[in-house]
C-alpha positions as CSV (number, residue, x, y, z in Angstrom):
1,X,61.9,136.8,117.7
2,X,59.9,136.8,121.4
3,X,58.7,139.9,122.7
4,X,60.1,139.2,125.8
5,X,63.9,139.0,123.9
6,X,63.6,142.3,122.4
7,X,62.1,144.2,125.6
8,X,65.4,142.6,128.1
9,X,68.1,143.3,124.7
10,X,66.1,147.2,125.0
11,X,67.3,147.0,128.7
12,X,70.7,146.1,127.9
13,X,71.0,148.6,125.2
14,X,69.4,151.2,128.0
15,X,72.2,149.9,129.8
16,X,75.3,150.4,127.2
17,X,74.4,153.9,126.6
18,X,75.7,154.6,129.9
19,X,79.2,154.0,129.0
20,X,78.5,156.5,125.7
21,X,81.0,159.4,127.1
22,X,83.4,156.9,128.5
23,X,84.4,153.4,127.1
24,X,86.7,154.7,124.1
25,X,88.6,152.8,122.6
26,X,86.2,150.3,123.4
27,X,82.6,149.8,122.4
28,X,79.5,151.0,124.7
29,X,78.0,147.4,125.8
30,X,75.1,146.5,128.4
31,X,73.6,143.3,129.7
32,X,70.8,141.8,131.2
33,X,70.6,138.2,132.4
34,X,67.3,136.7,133.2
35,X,66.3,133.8,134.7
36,X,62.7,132.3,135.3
37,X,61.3,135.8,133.8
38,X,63.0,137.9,136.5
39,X,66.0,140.0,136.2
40,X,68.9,138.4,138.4
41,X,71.7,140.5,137.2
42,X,72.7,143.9,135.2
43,X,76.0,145.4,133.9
44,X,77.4,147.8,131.6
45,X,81.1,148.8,130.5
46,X,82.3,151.9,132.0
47,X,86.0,151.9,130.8
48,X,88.2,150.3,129.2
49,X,90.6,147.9,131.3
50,X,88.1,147.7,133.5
51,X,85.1,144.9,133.6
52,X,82.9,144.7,130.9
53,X,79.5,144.8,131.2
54,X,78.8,140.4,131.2
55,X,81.2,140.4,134.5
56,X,79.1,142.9,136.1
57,X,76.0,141.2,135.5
58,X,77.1,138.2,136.6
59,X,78.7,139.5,139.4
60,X,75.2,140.9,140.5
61,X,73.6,137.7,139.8
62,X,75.5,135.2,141.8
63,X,74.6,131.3,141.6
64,X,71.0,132.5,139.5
65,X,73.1,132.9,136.6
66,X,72.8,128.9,136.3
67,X,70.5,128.1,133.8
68,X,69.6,131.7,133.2
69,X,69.7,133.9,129.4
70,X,72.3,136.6,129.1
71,X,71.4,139.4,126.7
72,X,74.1,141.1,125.8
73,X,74.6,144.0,122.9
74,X,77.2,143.2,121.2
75,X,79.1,139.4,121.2
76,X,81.0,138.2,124.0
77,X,84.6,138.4,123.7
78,X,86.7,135.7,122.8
79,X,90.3,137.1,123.1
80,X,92.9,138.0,126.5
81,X,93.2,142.0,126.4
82,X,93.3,143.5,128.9
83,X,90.6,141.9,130.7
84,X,89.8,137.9,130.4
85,X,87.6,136.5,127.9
86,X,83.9,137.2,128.5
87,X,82.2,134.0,126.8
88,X,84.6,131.8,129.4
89,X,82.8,133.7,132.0
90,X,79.3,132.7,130.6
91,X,80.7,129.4,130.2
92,X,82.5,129.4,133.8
93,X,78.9,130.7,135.2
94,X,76.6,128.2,133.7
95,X,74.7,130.6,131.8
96,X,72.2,128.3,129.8
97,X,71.4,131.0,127.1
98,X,73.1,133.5,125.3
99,X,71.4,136.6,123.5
100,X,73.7,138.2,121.3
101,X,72.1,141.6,119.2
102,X,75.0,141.4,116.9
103,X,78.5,139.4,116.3
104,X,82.0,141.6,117.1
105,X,83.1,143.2,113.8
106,X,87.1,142.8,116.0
107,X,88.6,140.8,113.8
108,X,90.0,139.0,117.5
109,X,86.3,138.3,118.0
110,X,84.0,138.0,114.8
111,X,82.1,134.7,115.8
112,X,84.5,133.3,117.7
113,X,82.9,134.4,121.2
114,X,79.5,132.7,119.6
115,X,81.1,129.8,118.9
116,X,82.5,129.7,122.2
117,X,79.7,129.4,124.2
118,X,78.1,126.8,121.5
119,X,80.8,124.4,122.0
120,X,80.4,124.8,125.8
121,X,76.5,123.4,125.1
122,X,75.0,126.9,125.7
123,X,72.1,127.8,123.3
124,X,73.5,130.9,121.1
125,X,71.2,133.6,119.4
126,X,72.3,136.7,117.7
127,X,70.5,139.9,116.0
128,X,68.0,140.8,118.3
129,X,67.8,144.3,118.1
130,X,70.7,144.8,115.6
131,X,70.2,148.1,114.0
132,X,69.6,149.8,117.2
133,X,73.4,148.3,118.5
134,X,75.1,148.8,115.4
135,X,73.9,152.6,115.7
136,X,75.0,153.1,119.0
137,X,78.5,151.6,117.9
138,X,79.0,153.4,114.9
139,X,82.8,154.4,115.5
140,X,83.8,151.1,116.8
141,X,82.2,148.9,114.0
142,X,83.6,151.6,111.2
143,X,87.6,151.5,112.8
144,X,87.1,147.6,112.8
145,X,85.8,147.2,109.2
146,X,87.2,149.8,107.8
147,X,89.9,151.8,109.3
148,X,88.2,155.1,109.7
149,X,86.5,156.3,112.6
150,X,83.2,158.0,112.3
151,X,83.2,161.5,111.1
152,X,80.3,163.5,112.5
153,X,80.1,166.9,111.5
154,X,78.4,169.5,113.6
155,X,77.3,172.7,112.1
156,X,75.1,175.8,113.1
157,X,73.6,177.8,111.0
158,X,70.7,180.7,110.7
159,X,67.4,180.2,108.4
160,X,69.3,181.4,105.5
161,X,72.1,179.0,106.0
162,X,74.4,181.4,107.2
163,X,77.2,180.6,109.8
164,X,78.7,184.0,110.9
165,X,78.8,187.3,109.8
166,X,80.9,188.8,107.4
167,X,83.8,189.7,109.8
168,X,83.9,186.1,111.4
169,X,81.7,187.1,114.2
170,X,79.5,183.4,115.1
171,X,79.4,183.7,119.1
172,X,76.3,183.3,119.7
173,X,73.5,181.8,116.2
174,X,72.1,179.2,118.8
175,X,70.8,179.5,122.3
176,X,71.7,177.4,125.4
177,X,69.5,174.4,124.8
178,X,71.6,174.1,121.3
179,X,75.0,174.6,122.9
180,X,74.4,172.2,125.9
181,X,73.6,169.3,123.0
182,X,76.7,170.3,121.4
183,X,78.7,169.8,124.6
184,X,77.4,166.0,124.8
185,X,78.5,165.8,121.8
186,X,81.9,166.4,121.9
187,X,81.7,164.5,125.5
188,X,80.7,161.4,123.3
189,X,83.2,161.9,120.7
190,X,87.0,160.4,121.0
191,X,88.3,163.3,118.8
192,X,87.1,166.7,118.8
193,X,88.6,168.6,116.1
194,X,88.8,172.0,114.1
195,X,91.0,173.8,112.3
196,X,93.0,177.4,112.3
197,X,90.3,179.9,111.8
198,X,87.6,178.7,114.1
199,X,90.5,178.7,116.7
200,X,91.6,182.1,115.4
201,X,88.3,183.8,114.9
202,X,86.4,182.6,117.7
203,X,89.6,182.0,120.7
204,X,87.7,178.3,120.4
205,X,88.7,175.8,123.0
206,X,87.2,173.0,122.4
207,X,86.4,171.4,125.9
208,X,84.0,169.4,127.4
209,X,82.4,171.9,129.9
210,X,80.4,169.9,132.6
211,X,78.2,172.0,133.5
212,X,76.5,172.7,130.2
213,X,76.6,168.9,129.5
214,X,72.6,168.6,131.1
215,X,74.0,164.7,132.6
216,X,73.2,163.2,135.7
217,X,76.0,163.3,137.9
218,X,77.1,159.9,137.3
219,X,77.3,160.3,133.8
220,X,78.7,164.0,133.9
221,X,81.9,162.9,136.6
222,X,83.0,160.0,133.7
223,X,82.5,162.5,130.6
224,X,84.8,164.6,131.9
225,X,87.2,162.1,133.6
226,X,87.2,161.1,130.0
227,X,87.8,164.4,127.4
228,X,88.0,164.1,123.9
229,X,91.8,164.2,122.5
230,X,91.5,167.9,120.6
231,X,92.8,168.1,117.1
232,X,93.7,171.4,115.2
233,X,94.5,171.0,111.6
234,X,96.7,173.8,111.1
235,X,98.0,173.4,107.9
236,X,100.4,176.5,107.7
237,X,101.0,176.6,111.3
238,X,99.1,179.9,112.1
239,X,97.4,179.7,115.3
240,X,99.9,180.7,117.8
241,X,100.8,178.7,121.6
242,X,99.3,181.9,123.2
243,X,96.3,180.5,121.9
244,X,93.0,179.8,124.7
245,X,93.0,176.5,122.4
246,X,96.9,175.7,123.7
247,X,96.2,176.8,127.0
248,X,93.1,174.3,127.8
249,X,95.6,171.2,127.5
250,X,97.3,168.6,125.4
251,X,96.6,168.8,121.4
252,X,97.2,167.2,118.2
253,X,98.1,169.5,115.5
254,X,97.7,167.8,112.0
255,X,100.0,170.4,109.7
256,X,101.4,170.6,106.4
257,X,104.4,172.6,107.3
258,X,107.7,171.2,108.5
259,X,108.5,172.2,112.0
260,X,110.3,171.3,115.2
261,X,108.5,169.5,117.6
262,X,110.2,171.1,120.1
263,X,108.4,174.6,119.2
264,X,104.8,172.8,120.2
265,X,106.1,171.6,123.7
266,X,103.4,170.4,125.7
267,X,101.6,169.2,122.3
268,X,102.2,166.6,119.8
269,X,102.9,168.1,116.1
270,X,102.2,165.5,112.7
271,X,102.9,166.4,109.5
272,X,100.2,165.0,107.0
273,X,101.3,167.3,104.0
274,X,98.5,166.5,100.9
275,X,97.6,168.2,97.7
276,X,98.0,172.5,98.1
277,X,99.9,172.3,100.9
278,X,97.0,171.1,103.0
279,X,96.6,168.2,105.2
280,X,95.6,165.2,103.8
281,X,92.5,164.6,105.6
282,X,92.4,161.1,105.1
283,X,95.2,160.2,106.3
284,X,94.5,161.6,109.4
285,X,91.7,160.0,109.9
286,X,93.6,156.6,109.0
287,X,96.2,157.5,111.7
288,X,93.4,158.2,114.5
289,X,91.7,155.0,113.9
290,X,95.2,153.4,114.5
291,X,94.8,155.2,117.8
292,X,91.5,153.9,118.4
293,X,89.8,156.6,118.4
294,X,85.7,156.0,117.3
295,X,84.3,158.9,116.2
296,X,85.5,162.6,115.7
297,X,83.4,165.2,116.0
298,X,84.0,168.4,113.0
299,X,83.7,171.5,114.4
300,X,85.0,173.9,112.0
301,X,84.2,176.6,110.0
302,X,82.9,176.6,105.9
303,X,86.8,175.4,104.7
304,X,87.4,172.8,106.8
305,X,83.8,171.5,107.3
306,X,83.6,171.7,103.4
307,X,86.7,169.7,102.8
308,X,85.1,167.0,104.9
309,X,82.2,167.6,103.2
310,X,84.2,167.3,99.4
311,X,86.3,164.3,100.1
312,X,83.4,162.4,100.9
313,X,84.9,161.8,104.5
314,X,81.6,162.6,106.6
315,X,79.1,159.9,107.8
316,X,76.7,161.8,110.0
317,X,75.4,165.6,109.6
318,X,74.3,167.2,112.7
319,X,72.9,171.1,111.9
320,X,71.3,173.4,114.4
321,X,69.7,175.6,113.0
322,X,68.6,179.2,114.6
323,X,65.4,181.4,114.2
324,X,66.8,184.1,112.3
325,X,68.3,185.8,109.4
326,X,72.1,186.8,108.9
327,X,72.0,188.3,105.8
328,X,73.2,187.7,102.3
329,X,77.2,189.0,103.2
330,X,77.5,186.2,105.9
331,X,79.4,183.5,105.7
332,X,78.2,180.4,104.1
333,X,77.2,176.7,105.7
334,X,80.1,175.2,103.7
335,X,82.7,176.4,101.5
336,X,82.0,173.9,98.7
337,X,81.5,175.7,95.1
338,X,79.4,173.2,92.9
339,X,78.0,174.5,89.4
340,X,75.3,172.1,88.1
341,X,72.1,170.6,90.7
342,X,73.7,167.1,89.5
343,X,76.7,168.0,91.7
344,X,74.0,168.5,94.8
345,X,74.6,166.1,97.5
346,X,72.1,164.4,98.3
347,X,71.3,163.7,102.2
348,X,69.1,161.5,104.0
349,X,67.2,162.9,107.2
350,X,66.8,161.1,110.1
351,X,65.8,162.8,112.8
352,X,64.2,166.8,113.1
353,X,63.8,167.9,116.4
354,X,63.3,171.5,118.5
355,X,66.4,172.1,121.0
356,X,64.9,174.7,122.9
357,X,64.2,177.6,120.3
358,X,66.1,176.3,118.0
359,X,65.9,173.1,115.3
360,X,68.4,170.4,115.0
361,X,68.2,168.4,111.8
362,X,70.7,164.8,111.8
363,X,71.2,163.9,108.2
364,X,73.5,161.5,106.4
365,X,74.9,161.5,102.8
366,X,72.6,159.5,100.9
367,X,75.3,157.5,98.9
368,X,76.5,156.0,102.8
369,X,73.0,155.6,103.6
């Protein structure tokens, strides 16, 4: 692999991550295209329905796309939706060379776009830089191959792995730096979702607000032209439509309860009843991937974050944690009783980092690792 391949597929990667608050259901992709070691042309997908990122690119590169290399993060697509085929647009430019860091896991796609541009005579590569796009596509590639989204699960927490006091009271364990990451967070995520008592206990709303979010302008006007879909599981119907959550827009309430749809005007009600007259998690998350939605962000209190935690539903931990103590009648990190150390789940840490006074720690569940 030249250096010169991985620095331009860094660029386009640089590029993608633009489009990381804004190109649900589709997946974040940049490109470069290169010719005689200069760059001629630059793109990235900002929505979907509109260009992806190879049109822009070539679009910004004119005739000196002839002859010249695209790098592009993920494989050109193959398939009419609701924009034309990209590798017909390599092919229609000329392109000469075609840096792919990884094949579509769309089942429309998967090699097809490669195979494409080979029968059109164009020189085909693929997985330069492939870890770093499959990471920054998590959602996408897990709804494709899987039919789950990507469950990240964001908790807070004091040095003695406490969430809130007692009486419910969390407002505020972290400080501003902490909160503003959490808000690009949920900007990123196609689902944010919690369930009855955080909403309850906290008069949580769940929105994106911009101007915590610590963006550039250009990045902060499509995160919130774009909000997360907000989901309440709810599984005795408890939280009422007086409710600041209610009030701050459409939801989805997930329930276990039979109701009238017509008592949650303004909102869309699904029953998923499961096992103890909860909702069957699962299931949920098999009905938001048929939505297309990419990744759901868990913010919830001990229960809910814990019945993630039990059904072996989450891929990605992400825990800030505070500089101080809450005491041993606080509320724990997760409600998940286990009685031997062989029960312990084990996690894999990734990344450790301050965020302003406090500490976030990203760790995954070592059996998904």
């Amino acid at each position: 692999m030249a250096a010169s391949d991985q620095a331009y597929m860094a660029r386009a990667l640089e590029l993608a991550r633009k489009g990381i608050c804004s190109t649900h259901p589709n997946p974040r992709v940049g490109c470069v295209i290169v010719r005689d070691g200069q760059v001629v042309g630059e793109g990235w997908h900002v929505r979907a329905g509109e260009p992806h990122a190879e049109v822009h690119a070539l679009r910004q590169a004119g005739e000196l796309a002839r002859g010249a290399t695209a790098y592009v993060t993920l494989e050109p697509c193959s398939h009419h939706g609701r924009t034309p085929p990209c590798a017909d647009a390599l092919v229609a430019a000329g392109v000469g060379r075609v840096v792919a860091a990884m094949q579509d896991p769309n089942p429309q796609v998967a090699g097809r776009g490669l195979k494409r541009l080979a029968d059109a005579g164009i020189a085909v590569e693929s997985g330069v830089l492939e870890a770093e796009a499959r990471a920054l596509n998590a959602g996408f590639i897990k709804r494709m191959e899987k039919g789950l989204p990507f469950v990240r699960v964001k908790l807070a927490m004091s040095l003695d792995g406490r969430t809130a006091m007692a009486s419910g009271e969390s407002q505020w364990i972290t400080g501003p730096a902490a909160r503003s990451a959490v808000q690009r967070l949920r900007a990123q995520a196609s689902v944010v979702l919690t369930g009855a008592d955080t909403v309850l206990t906290d008069a949580a709303r769940l929105t994106v607000r911009a101007d915590e979010l610590g963006l550039d302008p250009e990045l902060t006007a499509l995160a919130v032209s774009r909000p997360p879909l907000r989901v309440l599981v709810d599984g005795r119907l408890r939280v009422p439509l007086a409710a600041p959550f209610f009030q701050a827009g459409p939801a989805l309430v997930a329930t276990a309860s039979d109701c009238s749809s017509d008592a949650y005007a303004g909102h869309e009600l699904l029953a998923l009843p499961g096992a103890d007259g909860r909702v069957d998690l699962r299931k949920l998350l098999q009905e938001l991937a048929s939505r297309g939605v990419n990744e759901v962000l868990v913010e919830a209190g001990p229960s809910l974050a814990g019945a993630f935690a039990q059904a072996g539903l989450v891929d990605e931990y992400q825990i800030f944690i505070a500089a101080k103590f809450l005491g041993s009648s606080a509320r724990p990190l997760l409600d998940w009783p286990l009685a031997r150390m062989a029960e312990a789940q084990e996690l894999n840490i990734v990344e450790m980092r301050a965020v302003g006074d406090d500490w976030r720690v990203i760790a995954i569940p070592r059996a998904t690792a």
